[in-house]
matplotlib code that plots the C-alpha trace (Angstrom):
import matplotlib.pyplot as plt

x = [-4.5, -1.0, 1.0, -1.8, 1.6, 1.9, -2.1, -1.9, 1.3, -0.1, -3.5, -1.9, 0.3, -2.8, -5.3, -2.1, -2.1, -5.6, -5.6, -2.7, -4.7, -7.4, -6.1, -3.1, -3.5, -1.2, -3.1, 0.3, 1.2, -2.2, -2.1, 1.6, -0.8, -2.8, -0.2, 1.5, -2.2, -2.8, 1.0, -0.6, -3.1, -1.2, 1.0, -2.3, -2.9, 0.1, -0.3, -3.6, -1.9, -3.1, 0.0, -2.1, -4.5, -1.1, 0.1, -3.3, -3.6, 0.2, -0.2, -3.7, -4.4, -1.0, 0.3, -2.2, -5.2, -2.4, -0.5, -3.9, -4.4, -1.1, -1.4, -4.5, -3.3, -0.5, -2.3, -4.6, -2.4, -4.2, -1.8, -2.7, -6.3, -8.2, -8.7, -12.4, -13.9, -16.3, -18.9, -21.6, -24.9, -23.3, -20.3, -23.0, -25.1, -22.1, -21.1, -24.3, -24.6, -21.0, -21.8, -25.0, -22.8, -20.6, -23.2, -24.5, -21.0, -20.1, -23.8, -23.5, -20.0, -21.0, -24.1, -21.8, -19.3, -22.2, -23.4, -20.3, -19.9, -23.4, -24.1, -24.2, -23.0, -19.6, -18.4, -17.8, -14.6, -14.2, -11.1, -9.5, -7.0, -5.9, -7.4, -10.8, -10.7, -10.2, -12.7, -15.5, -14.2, -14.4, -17.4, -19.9, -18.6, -17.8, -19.9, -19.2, -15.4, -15.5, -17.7, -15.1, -12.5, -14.5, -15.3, -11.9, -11.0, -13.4, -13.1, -9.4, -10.3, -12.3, -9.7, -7.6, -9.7, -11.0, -7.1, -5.9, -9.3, -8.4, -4.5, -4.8, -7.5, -10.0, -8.8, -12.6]
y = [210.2, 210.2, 209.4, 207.9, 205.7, 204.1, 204.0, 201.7, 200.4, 198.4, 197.8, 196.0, 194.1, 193.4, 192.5, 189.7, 188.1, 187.8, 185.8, 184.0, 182.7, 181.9, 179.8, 178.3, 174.5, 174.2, 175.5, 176.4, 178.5, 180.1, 181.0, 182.8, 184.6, 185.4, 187.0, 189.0, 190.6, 191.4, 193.3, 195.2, 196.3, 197.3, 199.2, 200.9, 202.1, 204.0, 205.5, 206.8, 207.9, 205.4, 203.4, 202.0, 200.2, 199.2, 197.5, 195.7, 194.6, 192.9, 191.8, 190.2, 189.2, 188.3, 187.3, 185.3, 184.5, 183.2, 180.9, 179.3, 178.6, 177.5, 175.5, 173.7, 172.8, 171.5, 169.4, 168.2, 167.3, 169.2, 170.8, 169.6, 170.7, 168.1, 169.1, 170.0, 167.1, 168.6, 170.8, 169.2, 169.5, 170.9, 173.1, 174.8, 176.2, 177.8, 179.3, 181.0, 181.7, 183.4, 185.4, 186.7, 187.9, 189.5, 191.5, 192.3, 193.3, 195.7, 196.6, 198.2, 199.5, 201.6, 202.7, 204.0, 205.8, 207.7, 208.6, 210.0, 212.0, 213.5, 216.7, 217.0, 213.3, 214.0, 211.7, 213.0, 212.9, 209.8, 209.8, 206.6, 206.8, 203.6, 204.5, 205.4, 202.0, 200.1, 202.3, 201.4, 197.9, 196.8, 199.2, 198.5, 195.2, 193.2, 190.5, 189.5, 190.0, 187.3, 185.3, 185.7, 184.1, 181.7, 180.8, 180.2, 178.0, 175.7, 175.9, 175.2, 172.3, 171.2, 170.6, 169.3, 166.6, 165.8, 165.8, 163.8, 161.1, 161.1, 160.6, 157.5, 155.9, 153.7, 155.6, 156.8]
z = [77.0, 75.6, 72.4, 69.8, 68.1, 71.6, 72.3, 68.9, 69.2, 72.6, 71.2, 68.7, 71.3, 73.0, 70.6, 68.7, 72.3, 73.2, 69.4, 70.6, 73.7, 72.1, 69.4, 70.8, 71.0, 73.8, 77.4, 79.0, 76.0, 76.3, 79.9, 78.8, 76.0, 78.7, 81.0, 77.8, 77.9, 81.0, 80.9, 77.8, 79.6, 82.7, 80.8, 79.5, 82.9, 83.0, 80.5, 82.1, 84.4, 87.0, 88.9, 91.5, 89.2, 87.0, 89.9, 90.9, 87.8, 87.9, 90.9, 90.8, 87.4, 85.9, 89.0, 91.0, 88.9, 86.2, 88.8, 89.5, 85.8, 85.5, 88.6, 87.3, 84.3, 85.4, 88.3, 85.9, 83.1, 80.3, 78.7, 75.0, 74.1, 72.5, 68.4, 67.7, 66.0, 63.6, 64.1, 66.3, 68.4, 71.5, 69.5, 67.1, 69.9, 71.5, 68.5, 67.8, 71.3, 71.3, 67.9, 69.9, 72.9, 70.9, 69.1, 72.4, 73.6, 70.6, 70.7, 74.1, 73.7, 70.6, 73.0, 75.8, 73.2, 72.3, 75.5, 76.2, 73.3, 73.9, 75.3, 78.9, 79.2, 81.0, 83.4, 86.7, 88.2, 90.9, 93.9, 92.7, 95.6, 97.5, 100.5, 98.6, 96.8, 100.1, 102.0, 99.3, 99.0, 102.6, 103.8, 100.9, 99.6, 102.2, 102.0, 98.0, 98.6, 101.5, 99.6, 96.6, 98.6, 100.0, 96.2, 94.6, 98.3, 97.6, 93.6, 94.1, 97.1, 94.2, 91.7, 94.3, 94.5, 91.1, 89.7, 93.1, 91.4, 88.1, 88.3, 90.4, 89.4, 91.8, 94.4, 94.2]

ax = plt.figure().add_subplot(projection="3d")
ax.plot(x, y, z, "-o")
ax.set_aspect("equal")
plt.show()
């Protein structure tokens, strides 16, 4: 894989801004968090040895997905997040319900490290190529990319709307 001092060196950068995002109280500051993380994980990539997926990853997540969030906040004027009140009906649910989740999650990642690690359970070699990505992308997965798109139109029409309501009033 590479260098294990860089391996933990940006596992380290990673896992400080995913905490960052999470508890920052300020939603612009959080969607920065968010970008540094998505750059730690690009740089991952490289180190893989995959560019292409690097770049994607730049390009899509810290680049467009980002300027959305960034976009919405700003358009809705949230960038302060509200402080958590105490711990009520509807917060205790999600809590438990996030603790479950995240059993699940490290549940199932210890189940696939150990599948790899078994005998026999090698993982066969893919072409991750450009031209194999877009091949299986736009042959096989059409339909949910379109639909994707389709999606985040009308999810971003929505906030259009519901920002363009609530800034000025009985506009309704």
């Amino acid at each position: 894989m590479g260098n294990p001092i860089i391996f933990i060196f940006l596992a380290a950068i990673a896992i400080v801004a995913a905490m960052g995002m999470l508890l920052s109280r300020n939603a612009v500051h959080s969607a920065l968090f968010l970008v540094l993380n998505f750059a730690t994980i690009a740089v991952f990539y490289v180190v893989l040895n995959a560019p292409f997926i690097a770049m994607v990853q730049i390009t899509v997540y810290a680049g467009a997905i980002v300027v959305l969030f960034l976009f919405v906040i700003m358009l809705l004027g949230a960038e302060r997040l509200r402080a958590l009140g105490g711990v009520g009906g509807g917060e205790r649910w999600q809590r438990i319900l996030a603790g479950l989740l995240a059993l699940a999650l490290v549940g199932v990642t210890i189940f696939a490290l150990l599948q790899v690690n078994a005998p026999g359970g090698e993982i066969p070699l893919i072409d991750s190529s450009p031209v194999a990505l877009g091949l299986a992308l736009f042959k096989g997965y059409l339909l949910p990319f379109e639909l994707t798109g389709v999606l985040l139109l009308a999810a971003m029409i929505g906030v259009v709307v519901l920002g363009k309501t609530r800034k000025r009033g009985e506009d309704a």
